[in-house]
N, C-alpha and C positions, 0 to 999 in steps of 0.2 A: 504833449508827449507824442512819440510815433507809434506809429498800430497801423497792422495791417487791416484792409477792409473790401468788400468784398463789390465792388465799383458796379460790377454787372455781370451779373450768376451766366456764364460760361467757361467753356471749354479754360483750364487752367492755364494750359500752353499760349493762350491766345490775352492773358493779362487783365484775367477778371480778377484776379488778387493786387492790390496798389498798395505800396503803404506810404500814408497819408500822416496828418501831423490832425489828433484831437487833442480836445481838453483833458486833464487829469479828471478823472470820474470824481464825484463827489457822494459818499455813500450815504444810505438814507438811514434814518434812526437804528433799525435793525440792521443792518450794513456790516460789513468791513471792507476796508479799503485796501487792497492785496498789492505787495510791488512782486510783480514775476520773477522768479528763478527761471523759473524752466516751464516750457509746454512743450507735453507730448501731443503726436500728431496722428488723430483718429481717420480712419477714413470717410466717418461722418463730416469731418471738417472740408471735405473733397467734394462732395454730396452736396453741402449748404455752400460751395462757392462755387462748382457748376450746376445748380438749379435742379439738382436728381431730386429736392428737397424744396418746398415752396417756401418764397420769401417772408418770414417771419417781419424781420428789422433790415429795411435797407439802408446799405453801407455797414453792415455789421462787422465786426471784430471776428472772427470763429477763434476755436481753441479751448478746449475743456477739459484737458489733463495738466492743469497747472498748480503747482508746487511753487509756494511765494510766505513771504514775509508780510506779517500785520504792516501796516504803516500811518494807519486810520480808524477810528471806531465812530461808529452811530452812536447817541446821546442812549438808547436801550439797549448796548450791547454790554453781558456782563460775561465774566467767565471765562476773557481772554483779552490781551496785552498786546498793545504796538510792541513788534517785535519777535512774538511766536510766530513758527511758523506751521502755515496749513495747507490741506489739499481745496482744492475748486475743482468741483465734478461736473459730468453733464446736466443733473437733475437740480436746477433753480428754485424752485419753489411748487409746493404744491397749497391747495387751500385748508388742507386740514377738518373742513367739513364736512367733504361728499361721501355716498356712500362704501367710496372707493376707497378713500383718507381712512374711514373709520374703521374698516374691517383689515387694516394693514395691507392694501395691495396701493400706497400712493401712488405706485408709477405709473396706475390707470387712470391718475385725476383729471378730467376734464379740465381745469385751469394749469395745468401744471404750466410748467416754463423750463429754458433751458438754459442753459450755457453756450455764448457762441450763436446762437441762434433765435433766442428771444432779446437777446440781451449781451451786450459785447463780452468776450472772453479774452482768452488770454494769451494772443497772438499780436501781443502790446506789451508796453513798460511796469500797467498799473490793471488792475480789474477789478470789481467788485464783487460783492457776491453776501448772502441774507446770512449772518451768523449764524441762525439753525442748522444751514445747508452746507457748514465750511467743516472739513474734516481733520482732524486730530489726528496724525501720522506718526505712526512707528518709527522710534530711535532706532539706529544703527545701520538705514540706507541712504544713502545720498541721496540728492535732488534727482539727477537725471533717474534713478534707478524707482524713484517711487511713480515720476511721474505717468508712466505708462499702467499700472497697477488703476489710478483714476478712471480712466476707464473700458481700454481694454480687459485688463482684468477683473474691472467688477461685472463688465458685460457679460462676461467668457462664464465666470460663475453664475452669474443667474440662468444664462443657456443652459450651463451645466446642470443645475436644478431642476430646469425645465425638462431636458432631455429624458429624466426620471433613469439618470443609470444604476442599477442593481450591483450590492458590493461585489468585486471583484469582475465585473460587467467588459461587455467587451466595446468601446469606442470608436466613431468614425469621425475624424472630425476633417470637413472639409473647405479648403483651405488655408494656411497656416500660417496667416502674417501677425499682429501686432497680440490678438486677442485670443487666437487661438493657441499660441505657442506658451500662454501664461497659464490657461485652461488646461491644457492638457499636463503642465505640471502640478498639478492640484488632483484633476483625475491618475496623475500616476500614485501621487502621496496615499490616495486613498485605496489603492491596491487596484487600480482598473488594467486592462491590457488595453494599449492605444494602436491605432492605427490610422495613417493621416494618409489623406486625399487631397494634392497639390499640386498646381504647377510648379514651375523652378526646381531646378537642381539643388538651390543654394538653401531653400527652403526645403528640401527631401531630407537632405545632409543634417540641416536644422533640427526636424524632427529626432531622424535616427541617435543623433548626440543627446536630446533631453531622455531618449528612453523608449522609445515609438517601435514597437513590435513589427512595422512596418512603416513605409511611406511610396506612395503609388501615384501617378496621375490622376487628378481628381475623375477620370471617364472611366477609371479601372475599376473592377470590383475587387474590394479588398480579400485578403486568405482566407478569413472564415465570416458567415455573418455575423450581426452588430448586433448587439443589445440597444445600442443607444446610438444618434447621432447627431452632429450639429453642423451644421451650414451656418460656414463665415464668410465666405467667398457669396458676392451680390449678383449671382447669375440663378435665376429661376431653371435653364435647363437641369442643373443640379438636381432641383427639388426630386422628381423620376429616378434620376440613378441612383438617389440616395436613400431613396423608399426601397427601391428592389434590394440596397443591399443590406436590407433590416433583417432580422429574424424573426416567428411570430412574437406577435405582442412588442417589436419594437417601436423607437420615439425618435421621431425625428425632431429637432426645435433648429428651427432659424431665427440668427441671430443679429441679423442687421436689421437699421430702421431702414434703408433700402435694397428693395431685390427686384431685377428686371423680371418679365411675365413669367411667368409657367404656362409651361407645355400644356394639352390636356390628360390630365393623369388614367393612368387604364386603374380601374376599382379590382379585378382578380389580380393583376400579379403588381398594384403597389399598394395597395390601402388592405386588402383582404386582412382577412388572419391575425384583426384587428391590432394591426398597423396604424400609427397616430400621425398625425402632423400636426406640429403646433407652434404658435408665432412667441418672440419673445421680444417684448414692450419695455423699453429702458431697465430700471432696476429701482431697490427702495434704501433709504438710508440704512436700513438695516441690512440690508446685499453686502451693503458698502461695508458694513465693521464687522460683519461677518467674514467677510474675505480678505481683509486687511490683517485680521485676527488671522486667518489661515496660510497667510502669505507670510508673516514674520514666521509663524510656527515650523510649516515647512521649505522656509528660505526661499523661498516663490521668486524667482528673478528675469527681469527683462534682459532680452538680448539690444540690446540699442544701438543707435548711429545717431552719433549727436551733430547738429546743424546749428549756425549761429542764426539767430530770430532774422537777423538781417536777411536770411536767406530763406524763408520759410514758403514764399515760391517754390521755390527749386526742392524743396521737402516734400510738398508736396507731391508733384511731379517725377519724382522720384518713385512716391508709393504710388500712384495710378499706375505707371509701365514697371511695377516689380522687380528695382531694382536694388531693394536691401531685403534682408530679412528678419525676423522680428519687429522690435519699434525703432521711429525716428523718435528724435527729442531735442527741441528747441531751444537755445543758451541762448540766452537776452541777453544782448550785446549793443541794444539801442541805445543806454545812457549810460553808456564805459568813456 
């Protein structure tokens, strides 16, 4: 089959993404054997093929919002059919026994694994993935429309949790591409006021159409203080102007697995007034049907730009220089 892979973790412009020709995956007893529909395109997948992310699996596969069709089962898989079709998320496997597993926080497991990054994903024809960890998808949205919900939106949710926003709470959410613009239609469902902190124009506009009480350069301070905020954008200068525009007792969560250094933060005017900051570490299966549940309920929808797989370079490089907004999403068009 062809799949792209990831030849040597740089610069993306410079052709560390190749795509190459492997073997069809063979799934293991617990397995499924997934053929691609579509993969959306996280900016983790940017991170694991210019090295912002340490080499797990070299020559890996990236891609962990994909949407595909059974085509394979493990001799232990029960409870699903060549044929259905599922989601494949970023979160692979966890152990089930640690004390992380036990107490319902998996996404803290020491063995966990991922998508795309432990283990080839689905920026290829076929992928696999542990039948535990394959997700059962809401009738009544297409492929391209769910696949970005995998993990921008389950990410955006669990920030959103973390954040600790107060009903009717007031929002900052900075940055607004794939993760945030799914997020903040959830915090609006729930009666929040938003107010987004962004580059781009086309991203401002973005905001303002889903609902956004505001949209400001991310160095602005927004109209009034925050109750709550979240950092999607992987610039630690951020971290500082996102603290001052808290109110007391606000929360800030950031939500990438990558963010460049921070500043040194001043303790009187951004931490005081016990002001939080707090990181936020993948998510748990239960994230996942939790906000899939919330996304059919309140018609949770990606804005997308769909790309043929063939082209998933150029997807990429697309979203480093901010040139679409919302999500890209990948049409496999390798074995047409």
């Amino acid at each position: 089959m062809r799949a792209w892979a990831v030849t040597e973790p740089g610069p993306v412009e410079g052709g560390s993404l190749q795509l190459v020709e492997k073997p069809v995956p063979v799934p293991g007893d617990d397995e499924l054997l997934v053929h691609v529909r579509v993969c959306g395109v996280c900016r983790t997948d940017l991170h694991v093929t210019e090295g912002d992310l340490p080499v797990h699996r070299p020559g890996v596969t990236p891609g962990h919002e994909v949407v595909g069709v059974v085509a394979g089962l493990g001799a232990a898989v029960t409870g699903l059919a060549v044929g259905d079709r599922v989601g494949v998320a970023w979160l692979r496997h966890t152990d089930g026994t640690c004390v992380y597993c036990l107490r319902g926080a998996e996404n803290l497991c020491p063995g966990s694994e991922y998508t795309g990054w432990d283990a080839d994903g689905g920026y290829a024809e076929y992928t696999t993935v542990p039948a535990a960890f394959a997700h059962r998808l809401p009738a009544g949205l297409d492929d391209v429309a769910l696949a970005p919900l995998l993990c921008a939106g389950i990410i955006g949710y669990r920030a959103l949790r973390r954040a600790a926003l107060p009903p009717g709470g007031r929002l900052g959410l900075y940055g607004f591409g794939g993760s945030a613009h799914l997020c903040a239609q959830v915090a609006l469902a729930e009666g929040a006021t938003v107010h987004v902190l962004t580059r781009g124009l086309a991203a401002q506009r973005l905001a303002l159409d889903l609902g956004a009480a505001s949209a400001r350069d991310a160095y602005e301070a927004p109209p009034e203080p925050l109750d709550s905020a979240i950092l999607f954008a992987p610039v630690g200068d951020l971290v500082p102007v996102a603290l001052r525009a808290l109110d007391r007792g606000g929360v800030l969560a950031v939500a990438g697995i990558h963010l460049s250094d921070t500043p040194p933060l001043n303790y009187e005017h951004e931490l005081f007034y016990e002001r939080e900051l707090r990181s936020v570490t993948s998510n748990t299966r239960a994230d996942a049907r939790e906000f899939l549940d919330l996304a059919a309920r309140h018609d949770v929808r990606a804005t997308t730009h769909t790309y043929p797989l063939s082209r998933a370079s150029d997807a990429l490089t697309d979203l480093k220089a901010g040139r679409f907004d919302g999500a890209a999403v990948l049409v496999n068009d390798l074995n047409r």
